[in-house]
FINUTOR-976480 format. One record per residue: x, y, z of N, C-alpha, C in turn. Coordinates in steps of 0.001 Angstrom, whole numbers, plus 524288, in hexadecimal, padded with zeros to 5 digits. Layout:
residues N
XYZXYZXYZ ...
//
This chain:
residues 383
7D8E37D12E816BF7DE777D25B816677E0197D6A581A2D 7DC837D82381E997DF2E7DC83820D47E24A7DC4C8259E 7E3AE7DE058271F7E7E27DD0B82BCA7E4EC7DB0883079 7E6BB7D6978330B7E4567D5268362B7E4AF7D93183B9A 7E1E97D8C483FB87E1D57DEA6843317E48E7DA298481F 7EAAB7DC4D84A277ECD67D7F784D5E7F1B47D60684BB0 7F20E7D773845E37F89F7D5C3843767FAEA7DB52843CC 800247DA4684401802AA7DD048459B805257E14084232 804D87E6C4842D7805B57EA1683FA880AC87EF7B8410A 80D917F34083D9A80FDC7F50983FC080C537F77484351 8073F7F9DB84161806247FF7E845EA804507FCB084996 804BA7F71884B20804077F58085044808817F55B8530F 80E7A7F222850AB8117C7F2D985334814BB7F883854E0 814837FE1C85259814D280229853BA811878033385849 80CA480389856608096F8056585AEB80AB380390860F9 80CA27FD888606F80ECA7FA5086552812317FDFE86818 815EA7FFE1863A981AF280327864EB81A06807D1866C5 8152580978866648160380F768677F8138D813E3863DB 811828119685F9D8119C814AE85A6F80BA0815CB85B33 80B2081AF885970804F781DA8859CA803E281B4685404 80070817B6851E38003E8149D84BEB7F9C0816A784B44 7FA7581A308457F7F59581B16843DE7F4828197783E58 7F1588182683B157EF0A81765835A77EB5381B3783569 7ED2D81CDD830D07E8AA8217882BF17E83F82012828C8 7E27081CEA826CB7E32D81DFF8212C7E00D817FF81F9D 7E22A8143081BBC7E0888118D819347E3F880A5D81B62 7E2888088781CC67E554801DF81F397E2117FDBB81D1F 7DECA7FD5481B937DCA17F94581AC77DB7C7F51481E6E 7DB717F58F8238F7D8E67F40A827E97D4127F24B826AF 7D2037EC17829207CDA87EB028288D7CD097E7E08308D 7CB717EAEC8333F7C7C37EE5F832EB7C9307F2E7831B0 7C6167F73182F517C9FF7FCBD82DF47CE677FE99833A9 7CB9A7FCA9836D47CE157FEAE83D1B7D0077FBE483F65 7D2517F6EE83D827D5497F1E48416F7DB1A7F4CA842B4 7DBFC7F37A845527E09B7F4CC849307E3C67F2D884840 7E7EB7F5D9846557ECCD7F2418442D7F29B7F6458460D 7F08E7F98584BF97F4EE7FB4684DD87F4338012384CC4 7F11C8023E84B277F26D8083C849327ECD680A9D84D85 7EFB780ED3850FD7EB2581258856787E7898157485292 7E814816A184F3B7E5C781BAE84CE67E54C819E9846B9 7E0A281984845A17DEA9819C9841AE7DB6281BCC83E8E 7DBF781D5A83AC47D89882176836057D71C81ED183044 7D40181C83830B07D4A9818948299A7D08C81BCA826F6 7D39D819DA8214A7D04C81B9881D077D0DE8172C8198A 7CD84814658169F7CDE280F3F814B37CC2880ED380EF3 7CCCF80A9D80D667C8C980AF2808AB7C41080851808CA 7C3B98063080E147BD0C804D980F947BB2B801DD80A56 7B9C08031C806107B7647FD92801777BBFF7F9EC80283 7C1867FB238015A7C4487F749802BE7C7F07F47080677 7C5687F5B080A187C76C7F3758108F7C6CA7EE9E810B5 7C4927EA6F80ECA7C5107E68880FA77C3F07E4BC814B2 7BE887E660816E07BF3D7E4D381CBB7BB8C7E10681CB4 7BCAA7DE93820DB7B9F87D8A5822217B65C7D83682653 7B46B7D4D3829237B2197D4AC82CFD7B2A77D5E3832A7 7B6C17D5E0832697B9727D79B837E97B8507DFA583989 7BA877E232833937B7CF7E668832837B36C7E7A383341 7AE637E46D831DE7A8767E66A832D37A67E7E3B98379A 7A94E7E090839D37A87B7DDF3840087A8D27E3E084425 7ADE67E52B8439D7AE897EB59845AB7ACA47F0AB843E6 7AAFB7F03083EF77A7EA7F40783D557AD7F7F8A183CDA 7AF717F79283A4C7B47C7F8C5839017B54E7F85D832AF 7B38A7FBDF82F6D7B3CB7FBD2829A17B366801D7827C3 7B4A58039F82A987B47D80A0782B597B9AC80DEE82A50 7BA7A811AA828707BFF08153E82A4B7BF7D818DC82EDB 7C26A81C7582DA97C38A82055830C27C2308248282E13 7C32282476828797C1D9829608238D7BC1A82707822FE 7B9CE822AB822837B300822DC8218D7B17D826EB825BF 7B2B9825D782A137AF448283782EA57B14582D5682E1B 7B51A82F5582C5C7B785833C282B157B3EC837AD82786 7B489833BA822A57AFE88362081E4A7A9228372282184 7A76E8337A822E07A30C832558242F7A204836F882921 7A5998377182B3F7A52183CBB82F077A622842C882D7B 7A7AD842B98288E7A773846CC824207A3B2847E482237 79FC5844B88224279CA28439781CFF79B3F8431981802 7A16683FE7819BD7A42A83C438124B7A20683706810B6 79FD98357480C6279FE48318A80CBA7A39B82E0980BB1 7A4AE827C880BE97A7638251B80C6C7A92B822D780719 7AB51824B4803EF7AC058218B7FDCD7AC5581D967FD81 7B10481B50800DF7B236818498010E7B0FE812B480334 7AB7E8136F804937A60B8100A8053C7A48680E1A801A2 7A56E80F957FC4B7A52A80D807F6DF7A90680BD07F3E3 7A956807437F1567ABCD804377EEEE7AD8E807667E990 7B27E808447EA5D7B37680EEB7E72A7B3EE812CE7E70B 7B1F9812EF7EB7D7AF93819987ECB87B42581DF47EB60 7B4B1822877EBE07B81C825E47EA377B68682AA67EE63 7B98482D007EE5C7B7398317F7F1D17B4BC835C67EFCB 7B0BF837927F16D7ADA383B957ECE27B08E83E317E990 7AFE68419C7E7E67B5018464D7E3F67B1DF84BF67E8AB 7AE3284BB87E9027ACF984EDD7EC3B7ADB68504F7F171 7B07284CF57F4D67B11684CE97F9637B6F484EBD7F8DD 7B74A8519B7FE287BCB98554C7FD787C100850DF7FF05 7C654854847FEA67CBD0850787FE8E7CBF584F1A8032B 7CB8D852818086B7CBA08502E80D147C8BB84A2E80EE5 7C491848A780CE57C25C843C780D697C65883FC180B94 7C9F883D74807DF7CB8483BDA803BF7CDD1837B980819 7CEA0832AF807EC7D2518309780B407D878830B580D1E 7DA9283539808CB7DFA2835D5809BF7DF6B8395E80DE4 7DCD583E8880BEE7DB6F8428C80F7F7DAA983FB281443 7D6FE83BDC815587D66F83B8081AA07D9A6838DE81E2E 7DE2B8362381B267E0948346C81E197E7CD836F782008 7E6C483B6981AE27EB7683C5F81CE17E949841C78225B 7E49584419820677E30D84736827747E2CE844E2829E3 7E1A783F2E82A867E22283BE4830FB7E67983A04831BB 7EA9283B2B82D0D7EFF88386282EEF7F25E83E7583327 7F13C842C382F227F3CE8494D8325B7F0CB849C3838C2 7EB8E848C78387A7E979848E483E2B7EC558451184214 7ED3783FF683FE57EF1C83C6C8452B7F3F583D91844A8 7F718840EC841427FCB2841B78422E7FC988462084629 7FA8A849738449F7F91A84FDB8493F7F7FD84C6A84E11 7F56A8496584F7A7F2308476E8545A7F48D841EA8581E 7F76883FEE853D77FA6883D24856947FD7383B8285B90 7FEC0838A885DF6802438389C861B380712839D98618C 809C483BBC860728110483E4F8609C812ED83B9086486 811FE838E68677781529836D386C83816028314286AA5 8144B82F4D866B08136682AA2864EE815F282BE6860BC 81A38826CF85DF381AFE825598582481651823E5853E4 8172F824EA850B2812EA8234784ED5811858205184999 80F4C81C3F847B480E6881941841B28086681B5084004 80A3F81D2783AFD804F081EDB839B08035981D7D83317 801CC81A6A8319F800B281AA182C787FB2381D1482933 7FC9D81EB78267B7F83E822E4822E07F76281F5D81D90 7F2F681E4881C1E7F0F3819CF817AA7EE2081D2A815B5 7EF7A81E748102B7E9948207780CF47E88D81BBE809AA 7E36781C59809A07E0C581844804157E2F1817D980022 7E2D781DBE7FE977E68081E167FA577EAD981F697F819 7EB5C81F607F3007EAC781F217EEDD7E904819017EDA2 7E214817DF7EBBF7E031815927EC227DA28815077EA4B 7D83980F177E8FA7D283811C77E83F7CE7D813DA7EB71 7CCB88175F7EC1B7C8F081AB37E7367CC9581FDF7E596 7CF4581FC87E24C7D2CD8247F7E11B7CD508277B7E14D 7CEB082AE67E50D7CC9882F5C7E3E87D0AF8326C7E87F 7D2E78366B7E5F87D5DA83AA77E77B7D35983FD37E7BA 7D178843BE7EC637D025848787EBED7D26E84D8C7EAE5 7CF2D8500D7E9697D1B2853B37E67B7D6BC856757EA1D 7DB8B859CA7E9A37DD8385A237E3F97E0C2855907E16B 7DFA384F5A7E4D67E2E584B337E0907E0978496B7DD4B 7DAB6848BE7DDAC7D8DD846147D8E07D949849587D247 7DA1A84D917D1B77DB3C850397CFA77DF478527D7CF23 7E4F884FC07D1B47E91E851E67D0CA7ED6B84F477CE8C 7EC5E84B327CBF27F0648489F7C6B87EC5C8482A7C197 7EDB9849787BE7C7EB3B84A4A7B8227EBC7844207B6B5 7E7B4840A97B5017E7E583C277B32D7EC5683BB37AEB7 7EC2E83ECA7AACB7EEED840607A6BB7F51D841107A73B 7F58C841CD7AC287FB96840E97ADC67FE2883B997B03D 7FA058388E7B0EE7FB44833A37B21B7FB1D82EA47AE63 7FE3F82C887ACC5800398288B7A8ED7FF8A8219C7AB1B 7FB05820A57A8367FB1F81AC67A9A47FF8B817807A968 7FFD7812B27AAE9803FF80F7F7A8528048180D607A4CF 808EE80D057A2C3809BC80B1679CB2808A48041379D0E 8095F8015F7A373808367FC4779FA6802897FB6D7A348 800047F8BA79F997FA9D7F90979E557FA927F1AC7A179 7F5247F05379F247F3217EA2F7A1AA7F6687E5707A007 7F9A77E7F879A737FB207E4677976E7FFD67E1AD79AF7 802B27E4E679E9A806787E0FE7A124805667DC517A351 8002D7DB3A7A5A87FF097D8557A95B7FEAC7D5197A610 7FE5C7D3F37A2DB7FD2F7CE5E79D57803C67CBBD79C0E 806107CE2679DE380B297CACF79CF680BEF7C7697A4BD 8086B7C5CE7A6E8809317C4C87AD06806BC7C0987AD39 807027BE1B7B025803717B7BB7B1297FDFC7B99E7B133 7FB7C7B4BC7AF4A7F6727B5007AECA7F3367B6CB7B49D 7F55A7B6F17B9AA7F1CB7B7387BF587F2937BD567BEF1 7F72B7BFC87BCB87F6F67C4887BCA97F34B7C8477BA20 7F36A7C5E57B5D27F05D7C7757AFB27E99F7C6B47B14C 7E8A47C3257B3677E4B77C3817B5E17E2907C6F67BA7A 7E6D67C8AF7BE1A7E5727CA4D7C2767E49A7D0A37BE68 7E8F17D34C7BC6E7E7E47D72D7BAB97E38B7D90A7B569 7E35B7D4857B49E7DD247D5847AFCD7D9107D5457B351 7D87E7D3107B7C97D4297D3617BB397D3377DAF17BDD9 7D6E07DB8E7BC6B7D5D77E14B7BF467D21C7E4C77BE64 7CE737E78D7C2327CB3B7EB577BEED7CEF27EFB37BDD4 7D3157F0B87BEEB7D3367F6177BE107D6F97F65D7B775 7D46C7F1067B4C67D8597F2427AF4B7D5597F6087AC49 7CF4B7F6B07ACE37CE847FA8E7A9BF7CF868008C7AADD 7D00D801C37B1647D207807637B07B7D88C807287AFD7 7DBA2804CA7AFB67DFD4802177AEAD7E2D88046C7A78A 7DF18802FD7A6AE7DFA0803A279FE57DC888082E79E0A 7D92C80BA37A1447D7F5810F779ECA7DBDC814F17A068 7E12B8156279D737E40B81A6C79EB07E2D081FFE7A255 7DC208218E7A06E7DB5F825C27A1517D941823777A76E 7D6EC820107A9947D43081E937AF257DC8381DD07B0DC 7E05D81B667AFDE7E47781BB57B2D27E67781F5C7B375 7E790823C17AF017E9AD8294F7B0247E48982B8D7B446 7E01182BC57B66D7DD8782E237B9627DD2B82BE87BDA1 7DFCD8262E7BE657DF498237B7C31A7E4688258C7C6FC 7E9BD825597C1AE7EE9A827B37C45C7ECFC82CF97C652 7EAE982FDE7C4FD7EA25835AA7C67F7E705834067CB77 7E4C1832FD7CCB87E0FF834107D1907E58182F957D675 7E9F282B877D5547EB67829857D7297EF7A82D4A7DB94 7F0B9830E77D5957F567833DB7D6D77F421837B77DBDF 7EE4C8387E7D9B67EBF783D867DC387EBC48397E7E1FE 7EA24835C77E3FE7EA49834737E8C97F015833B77EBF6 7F1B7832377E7AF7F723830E17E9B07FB60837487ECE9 7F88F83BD37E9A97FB2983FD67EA917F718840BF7EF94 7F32F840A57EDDA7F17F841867F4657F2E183F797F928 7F52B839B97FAE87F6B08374F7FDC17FD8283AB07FDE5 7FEA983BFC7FA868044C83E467FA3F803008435F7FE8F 8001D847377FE667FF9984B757FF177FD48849B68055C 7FA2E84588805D37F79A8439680BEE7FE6B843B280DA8 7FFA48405680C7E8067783F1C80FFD809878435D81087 80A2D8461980E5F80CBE84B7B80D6880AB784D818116B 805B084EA4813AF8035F85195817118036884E9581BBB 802DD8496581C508049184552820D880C438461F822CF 80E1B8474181F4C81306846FE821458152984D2E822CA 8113984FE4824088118D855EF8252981234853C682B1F 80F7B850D082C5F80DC284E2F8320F8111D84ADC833BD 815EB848F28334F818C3844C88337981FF78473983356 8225D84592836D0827C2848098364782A1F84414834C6 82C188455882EEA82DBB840E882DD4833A083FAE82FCD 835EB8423C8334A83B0C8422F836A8839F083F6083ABF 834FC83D4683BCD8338A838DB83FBE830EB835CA83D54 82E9C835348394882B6482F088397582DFB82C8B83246 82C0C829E68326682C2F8269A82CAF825E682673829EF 8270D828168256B823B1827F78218A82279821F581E21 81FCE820DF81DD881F8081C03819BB81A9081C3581644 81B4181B67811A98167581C6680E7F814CF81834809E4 811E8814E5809878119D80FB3807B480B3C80FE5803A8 80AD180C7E80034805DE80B317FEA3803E48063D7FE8A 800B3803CC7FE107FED57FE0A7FF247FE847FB1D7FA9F 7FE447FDE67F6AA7FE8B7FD147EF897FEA8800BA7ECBC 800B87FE107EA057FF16802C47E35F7FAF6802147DE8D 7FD4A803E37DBDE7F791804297D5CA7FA09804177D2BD 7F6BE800487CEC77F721800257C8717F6518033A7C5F1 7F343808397C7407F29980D797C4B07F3DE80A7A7BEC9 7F08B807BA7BE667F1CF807BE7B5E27F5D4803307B541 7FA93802D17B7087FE0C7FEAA7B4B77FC3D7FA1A7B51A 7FDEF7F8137B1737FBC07F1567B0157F6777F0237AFC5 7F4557F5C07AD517EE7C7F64D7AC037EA007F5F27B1F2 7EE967F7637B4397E92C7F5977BA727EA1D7FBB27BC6A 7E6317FB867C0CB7E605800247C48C7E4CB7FCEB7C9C2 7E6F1801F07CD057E5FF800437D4107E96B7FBE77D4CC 7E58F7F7D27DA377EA4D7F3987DA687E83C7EE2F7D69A 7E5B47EEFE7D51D7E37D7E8917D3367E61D7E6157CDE8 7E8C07E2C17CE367E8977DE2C7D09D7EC527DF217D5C1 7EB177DBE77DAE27F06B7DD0C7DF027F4337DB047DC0B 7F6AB7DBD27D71E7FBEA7D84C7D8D5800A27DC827D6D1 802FB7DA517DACA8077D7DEC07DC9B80C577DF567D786 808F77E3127D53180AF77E4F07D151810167E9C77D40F 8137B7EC467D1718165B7F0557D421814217F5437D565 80CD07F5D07D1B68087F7FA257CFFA8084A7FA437D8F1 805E97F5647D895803517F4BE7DF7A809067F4B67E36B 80C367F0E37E23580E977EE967E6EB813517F2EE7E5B8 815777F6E37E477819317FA667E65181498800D07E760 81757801A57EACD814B2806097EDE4818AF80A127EF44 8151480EED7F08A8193F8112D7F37781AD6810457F8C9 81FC2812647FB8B822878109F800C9825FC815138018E 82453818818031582A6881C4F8051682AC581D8880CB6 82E6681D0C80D3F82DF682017812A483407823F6812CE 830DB8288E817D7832EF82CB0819ED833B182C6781D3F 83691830B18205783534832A5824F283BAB8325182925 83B4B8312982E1183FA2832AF8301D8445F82BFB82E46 8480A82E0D82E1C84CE282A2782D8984CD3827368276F 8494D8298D824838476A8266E81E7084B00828D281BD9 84F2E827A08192D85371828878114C84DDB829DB810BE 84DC982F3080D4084A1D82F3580B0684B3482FC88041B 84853830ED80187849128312D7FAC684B7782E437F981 84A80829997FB5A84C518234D7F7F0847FD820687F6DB 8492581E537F264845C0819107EEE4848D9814D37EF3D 8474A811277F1EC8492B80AE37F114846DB806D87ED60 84A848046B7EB49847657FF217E6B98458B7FCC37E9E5 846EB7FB457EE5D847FD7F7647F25D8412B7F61A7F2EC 840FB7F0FA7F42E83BE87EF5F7F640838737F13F7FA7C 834D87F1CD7FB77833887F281801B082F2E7EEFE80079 82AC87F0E8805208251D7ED7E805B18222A7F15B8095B 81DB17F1E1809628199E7F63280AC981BAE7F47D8117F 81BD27F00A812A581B0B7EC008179C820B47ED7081B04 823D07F1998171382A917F0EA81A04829517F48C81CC5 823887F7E781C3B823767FB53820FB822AD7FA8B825FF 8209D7F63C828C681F237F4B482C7D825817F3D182ECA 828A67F2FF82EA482E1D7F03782FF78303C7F54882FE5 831297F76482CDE832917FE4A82ADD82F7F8023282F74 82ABB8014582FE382966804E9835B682AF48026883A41 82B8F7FE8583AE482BB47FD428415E833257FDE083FB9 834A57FC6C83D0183A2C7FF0983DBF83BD18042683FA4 838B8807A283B7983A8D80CBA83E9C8376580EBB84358 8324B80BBD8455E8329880D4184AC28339E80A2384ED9 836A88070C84EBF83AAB80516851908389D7FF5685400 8341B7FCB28514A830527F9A685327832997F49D850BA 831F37F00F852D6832AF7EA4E84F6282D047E87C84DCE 82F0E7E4C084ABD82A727E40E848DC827C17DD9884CCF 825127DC0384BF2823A17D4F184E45828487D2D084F69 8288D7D0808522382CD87CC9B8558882B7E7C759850A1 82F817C3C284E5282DA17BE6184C7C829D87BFE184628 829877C4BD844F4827AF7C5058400282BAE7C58983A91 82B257C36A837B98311A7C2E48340082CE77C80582F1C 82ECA7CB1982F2282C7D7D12E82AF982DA77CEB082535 82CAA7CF538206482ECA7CF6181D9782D7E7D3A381AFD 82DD87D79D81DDA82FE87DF0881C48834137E0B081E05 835AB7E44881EF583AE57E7198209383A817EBC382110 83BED7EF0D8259183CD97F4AB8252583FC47F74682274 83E987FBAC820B1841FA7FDDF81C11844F5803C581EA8 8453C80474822CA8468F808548267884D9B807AF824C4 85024802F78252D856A88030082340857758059E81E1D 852818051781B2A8547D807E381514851A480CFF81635 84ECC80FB48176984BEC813A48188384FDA8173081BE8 851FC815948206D855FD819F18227085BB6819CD82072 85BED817F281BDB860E2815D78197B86268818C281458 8649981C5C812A0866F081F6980FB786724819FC8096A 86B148182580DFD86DC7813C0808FD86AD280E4780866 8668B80DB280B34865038095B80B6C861468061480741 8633C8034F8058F85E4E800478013E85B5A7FC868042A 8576C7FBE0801A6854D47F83C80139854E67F32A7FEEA 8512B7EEC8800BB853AC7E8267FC66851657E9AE7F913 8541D7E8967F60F852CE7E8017EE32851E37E28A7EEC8 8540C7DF097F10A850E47DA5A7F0D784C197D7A47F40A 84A267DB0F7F6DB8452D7D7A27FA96841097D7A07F725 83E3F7D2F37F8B383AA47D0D97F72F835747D4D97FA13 830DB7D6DD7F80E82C9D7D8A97F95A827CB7D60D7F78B 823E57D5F17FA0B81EF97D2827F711819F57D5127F9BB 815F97D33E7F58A811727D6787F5FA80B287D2F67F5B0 807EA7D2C87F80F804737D0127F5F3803DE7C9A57F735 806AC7C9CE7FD5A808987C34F7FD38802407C1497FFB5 7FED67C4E9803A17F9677C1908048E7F50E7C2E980255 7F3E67C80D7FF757EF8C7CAC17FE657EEF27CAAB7F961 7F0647CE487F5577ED1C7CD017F2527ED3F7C8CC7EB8F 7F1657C4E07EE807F2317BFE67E9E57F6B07C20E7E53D 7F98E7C4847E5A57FDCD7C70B7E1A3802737C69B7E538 8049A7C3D77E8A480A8F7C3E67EAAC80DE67C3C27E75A 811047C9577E963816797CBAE7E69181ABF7CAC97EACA 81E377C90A7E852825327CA037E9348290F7CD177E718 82AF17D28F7E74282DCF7D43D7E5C4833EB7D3F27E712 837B07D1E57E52F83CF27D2DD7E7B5842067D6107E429 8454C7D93C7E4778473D7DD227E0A08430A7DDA57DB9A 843917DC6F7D787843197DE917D28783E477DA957D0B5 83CED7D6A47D2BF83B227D2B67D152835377D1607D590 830BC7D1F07D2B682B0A7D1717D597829997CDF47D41A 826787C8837D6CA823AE7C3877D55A81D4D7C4CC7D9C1 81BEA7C3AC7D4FC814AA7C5857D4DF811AE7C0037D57D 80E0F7BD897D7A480BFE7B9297D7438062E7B8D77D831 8022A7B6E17D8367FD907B59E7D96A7FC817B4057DE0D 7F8F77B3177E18D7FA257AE8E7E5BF7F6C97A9F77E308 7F4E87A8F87E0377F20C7A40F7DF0C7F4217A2C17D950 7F6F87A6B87D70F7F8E67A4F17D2357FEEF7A4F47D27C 8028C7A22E7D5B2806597A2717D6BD80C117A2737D228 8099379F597CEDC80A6C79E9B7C86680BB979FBA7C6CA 809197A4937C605808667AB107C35980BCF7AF4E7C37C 8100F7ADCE7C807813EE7B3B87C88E814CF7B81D7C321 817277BB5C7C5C4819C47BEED7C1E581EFC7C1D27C636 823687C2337C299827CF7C3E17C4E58296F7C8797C10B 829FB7CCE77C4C382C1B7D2127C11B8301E7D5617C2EA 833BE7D5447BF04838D37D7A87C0A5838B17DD1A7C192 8374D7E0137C3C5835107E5387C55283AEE7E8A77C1AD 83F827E7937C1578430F7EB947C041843167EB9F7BAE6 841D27E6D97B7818401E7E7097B2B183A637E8407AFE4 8352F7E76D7B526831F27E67C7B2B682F7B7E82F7B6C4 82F7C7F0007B7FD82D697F2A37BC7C8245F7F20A7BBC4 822367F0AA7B77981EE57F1697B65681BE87EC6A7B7C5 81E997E7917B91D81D227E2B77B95081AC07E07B7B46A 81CD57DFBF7B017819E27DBED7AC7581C9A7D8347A9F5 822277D7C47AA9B821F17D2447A961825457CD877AE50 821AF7C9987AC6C821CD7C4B87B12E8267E7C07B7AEEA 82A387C16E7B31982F8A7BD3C7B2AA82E127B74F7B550 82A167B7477B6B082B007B22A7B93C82DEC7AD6F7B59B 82CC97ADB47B15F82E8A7A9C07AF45832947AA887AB9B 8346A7AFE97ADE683B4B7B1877AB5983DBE7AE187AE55 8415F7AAA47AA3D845777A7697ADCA848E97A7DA7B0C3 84A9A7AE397AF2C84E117B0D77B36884C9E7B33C7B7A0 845E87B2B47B7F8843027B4F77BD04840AB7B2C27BFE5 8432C7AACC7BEE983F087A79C7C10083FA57A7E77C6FA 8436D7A7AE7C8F8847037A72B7CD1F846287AA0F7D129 845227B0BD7CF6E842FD7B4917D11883C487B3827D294 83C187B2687D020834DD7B0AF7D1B6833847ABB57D40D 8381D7A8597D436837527A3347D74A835F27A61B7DD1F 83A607A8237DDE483BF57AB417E2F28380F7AE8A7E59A 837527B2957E144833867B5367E30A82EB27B2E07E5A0 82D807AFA17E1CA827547AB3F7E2518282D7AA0D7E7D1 82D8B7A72C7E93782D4F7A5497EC7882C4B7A7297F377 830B17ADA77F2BC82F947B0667F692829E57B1FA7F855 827117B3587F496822EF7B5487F5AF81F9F7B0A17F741 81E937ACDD7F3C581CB57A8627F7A181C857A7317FB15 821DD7A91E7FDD58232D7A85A803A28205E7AA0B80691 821F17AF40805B1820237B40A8090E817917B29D809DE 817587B2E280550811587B2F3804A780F687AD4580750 8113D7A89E8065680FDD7A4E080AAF80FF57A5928120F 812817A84E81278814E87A954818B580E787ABC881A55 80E277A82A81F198094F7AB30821C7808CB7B012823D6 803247B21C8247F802497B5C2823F3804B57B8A782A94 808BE7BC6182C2C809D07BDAE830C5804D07BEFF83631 8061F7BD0983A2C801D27BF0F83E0E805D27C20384216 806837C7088410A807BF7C9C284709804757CBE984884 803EC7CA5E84F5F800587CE068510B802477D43D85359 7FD407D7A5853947FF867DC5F853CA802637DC0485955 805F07E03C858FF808307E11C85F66803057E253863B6 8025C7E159867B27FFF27E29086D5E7FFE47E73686FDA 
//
């Protein structure tokens, strides 16, 4: 599933333009080092789960930038083990946040200034192997953190492909010990504040009267609701598929919340907008830049677009459009579930076969079908 090396990406078409394009941090690149437009690179990975293939050990390319980092410390590699955690003994500077937000401050000091520049910063986490160094792992009290009130029992009112997918889970038994979820939220929190405090110190480095900020996650967690933890099962519950999304910086309304839809993907359309770039000649997007509502005082967003999640990877394709989400299987097509999000923010009960919601889910079914049949795009990168 990883990006093929040759399709076409923003930090290729920037870089075309002019743009000094660097990555820090965590991509999921297989090979860890394939070239996908970005001059300067620094990875830190999760290596057990890279997913790399043959093309990877042909080049001898299954490596980071933080192994050889550690390994030239004389750290060992945790993360060589299926689990691994980082000692409790080894100091905070090793930690992967630590290391990536000092290689984000060095290539900002060292940089080119004569050049514009795209730079994205990836931490692993908040993620497994929670382990947070000290002072976060120790700085939210389990005891102050409150599981969720609905438990496994929701998932039993949902079609049987569901009910199955989520009884298959391992994580129902730490799921249902209160005291393992109040200690899981604490150490979550504790990473999460650390990544807070990395950015804080990254944007010491950054004027935000010249560039744009954007800050995104790739999923979320069940932390406990619906008796699960982490992401398992993939299906795009509101726990995984809503994330955070804010951006800053020069020409941004700032201290607004929109209902309005977006998609992780409206960023690609959203950067080459504001640096003045088009995107492929003959490619029809189905994202949008969000730069008209972003420098816009008064500007909303659609309350009605359609967003979707999950249409090739991992067998759970979602359609969301206003108020109303249709969930499906890919092999159990049958099976939907439709949830009115403004009545029923928790997802548990399934309208498909409300008569006043048939209509709504014909539709839905149908869009997403669409979309998810349409072949898979080939642009090649720019030259």
């Amino acid at each position: 599933m990883a990006l093929r090396e040759g399709f076409w990406t923003v930090a290729h078409e920037l870089r075309r333009s002019g743009y000094e394009t660097a990555l820090i941090g965590k991509m999921h690149f297989a090979p860890v080092h394939a070239q996908h437009g970005f001059e300067t690179m620094r990875l830190c990975e999760h290596l057990m789960w890279q997913g790399l293939g043959p093309i990877s050990y042909a080049r001898d390319d299954t490596l980071d930038d933080f192994h050889e980092w550690l390994v030239a410390q004389g750290f060992n590699d945790w993360r060589l083990k299926l689990g691994g955690k980082m000692p409790a003994d080894y100091p905070s500077e090793v930690h992967p946040t630590a290391w990536i937000a000092r290689e984000a401050k060095t290539f900002l000091a060292t940089r080119d200034r004569n050049r514009p520049l795209f730079l994205v910063v990836s931490f692993p986490h908040p993620h497994s192997p929670y382990d947070p160094p000290q002072p976060y792992a120790s700085m939210y009290d389990p005891a102050d953190s409150s599981p969720p009130s609905a438990g496994f029992e929701v998932n039993k009112q949902l079609p049987l492909v569901f009910q199955l997918a989520t009884s298959a889970s391992p994580t129902r038994g730490e799921a249902a010990d209160p005291a393992r979820v109040r200690a899981f939220l604490a150490t979550y929190r504790g990473l999460i504040k650390q990544i807070d405090d990395a950015i804080g110190e990254l944007q010491k480095a950054i004027d935000l009267e010249r560039a744009i900020a954007f800050f995104t996650s790739d999923h979320g967690d069940f932390s406990g609701h619906r008796g699960l933890m982490r992401k398992n099962p993939w299906i795009s519950f509101d726990d995984l598929a809503r994330v955070p999304f804010w951006v800053a910086g020069r020409g941004v309304v700032g201290g607004r919340r929109s209902p309005g839809l977006v998609q992780s993907c409206d960023f690609v359309l959203t950067c080459l907008d504001y640096a003045g770039v088009g995107p492929p000649a003959d490619v029809q997007f189905e994202t949008r830049s969000l730069r008209p509502f972003l420098e816009n005082e008064s500007g909303a967003l659609d309350l009605e677009r359609a967003v979707v999640t999950g249409t090739h990877k991992n067998g759970w394709p979602m359609i969301r459009q206003g108020r109303y989400k249709y969930v499906e299987h890919l092999k159990h097509a049958d099976q939907p579930v439709l949830f009115d999000l403004a009545t029923d923010p928790f997802e548990q009960t399934n309208l498909v076969d409300d008569r006043s919601c048939r209509a709504i889910a014909q539709e839905l079914a149908r869009r997403l079908h669409t979309i998810r049949d349409q072949s898979v795009l080939d642009i090649a990168a720019p030259v």
